[in-house]
C-alpha positions as CSV (number, residue, x, y, z in Angstrom):
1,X,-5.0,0.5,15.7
2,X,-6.7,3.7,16.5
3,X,-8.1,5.3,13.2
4,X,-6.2,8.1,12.9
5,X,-3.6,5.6,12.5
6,X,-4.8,3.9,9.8
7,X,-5.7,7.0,7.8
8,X,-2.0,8.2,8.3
9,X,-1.0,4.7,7.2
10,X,-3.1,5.0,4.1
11,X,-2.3,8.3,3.4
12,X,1.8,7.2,3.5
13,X,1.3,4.2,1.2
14,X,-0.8,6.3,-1.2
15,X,2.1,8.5,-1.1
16,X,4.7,5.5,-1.5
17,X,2.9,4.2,-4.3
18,X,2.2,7.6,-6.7
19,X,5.9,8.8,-5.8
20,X,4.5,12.1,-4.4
21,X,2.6,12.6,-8.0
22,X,-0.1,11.9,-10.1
23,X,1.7,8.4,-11.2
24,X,-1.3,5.4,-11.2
25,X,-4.1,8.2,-10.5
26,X,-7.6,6.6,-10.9
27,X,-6.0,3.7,-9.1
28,X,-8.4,2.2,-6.1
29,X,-7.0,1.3,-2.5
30,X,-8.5,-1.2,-0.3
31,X,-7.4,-2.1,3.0
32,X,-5.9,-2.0,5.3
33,X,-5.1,-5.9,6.4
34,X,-3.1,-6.0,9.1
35,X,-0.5,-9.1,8.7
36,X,3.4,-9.5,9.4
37,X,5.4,-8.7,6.6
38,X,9.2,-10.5,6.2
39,X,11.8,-7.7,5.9
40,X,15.3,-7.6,5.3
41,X,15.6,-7.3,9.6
42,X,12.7,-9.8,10.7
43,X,9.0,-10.2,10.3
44,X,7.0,-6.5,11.1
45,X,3.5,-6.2,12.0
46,X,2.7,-3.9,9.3
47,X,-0.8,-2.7,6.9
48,X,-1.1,-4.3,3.9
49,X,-3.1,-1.3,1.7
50,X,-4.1,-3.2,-2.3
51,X,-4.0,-0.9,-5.3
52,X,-5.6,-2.1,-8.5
53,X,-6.2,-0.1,-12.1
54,X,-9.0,0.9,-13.4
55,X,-11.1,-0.8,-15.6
56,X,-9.9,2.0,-18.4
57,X,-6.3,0.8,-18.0
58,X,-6.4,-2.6,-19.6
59,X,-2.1,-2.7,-19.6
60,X,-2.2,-2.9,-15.6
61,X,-5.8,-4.2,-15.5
62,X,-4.4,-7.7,-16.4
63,X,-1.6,-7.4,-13.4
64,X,-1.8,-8.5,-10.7
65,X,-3.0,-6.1,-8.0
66,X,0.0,-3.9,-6.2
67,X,0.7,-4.1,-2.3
68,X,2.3,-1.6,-0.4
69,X,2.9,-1.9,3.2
70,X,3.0,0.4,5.8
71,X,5.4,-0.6,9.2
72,X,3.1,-0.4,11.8
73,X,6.0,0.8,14.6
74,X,8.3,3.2,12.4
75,X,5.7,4.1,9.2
76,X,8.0,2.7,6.2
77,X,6.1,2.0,3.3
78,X,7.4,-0.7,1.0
79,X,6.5,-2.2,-2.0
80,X,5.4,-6.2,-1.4
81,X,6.6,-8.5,-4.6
């Protein structure tokens, strides 16, 4: 992927993953890994971006980091359980 792709990508699961606001601010983002992700309509080649607290948030410090991924064909960002 070209990196103007990936920075949209990033920038769209940053955006999925505050809900447009300042929800989780301070929150890091690594990535992206690039792996197939199993939707409701097949497996997608998508980007796998991780978000994890900071060290000042202790409550979602101790969760497990969040994943959000990013369709790499239509630009959907999802939530990964």
């Amino acid at each position: 992927m070209a990196s103007m792709e990936t920075d949209e990508a990033r920038r769209t699961a940053v955006a999925h993953f505050t809900e447009g606001g300042s929800k989780n601010a301070g929150w890091t983002v690594t990535g992206p890994a690039v792996q197939d992700v199993q939707t409701a309509t097949g497996s997608r080649p998508s980007l796998v971006f991780t978000f994890r607290a900071p060290a000042s948030d202790a409550w979602n410090r101790r969760s497990l980091p969040l994943r959000v991924a990013v369709d790499a064909e239509t630009g959907t960002a999802e939530t990964l359980r």
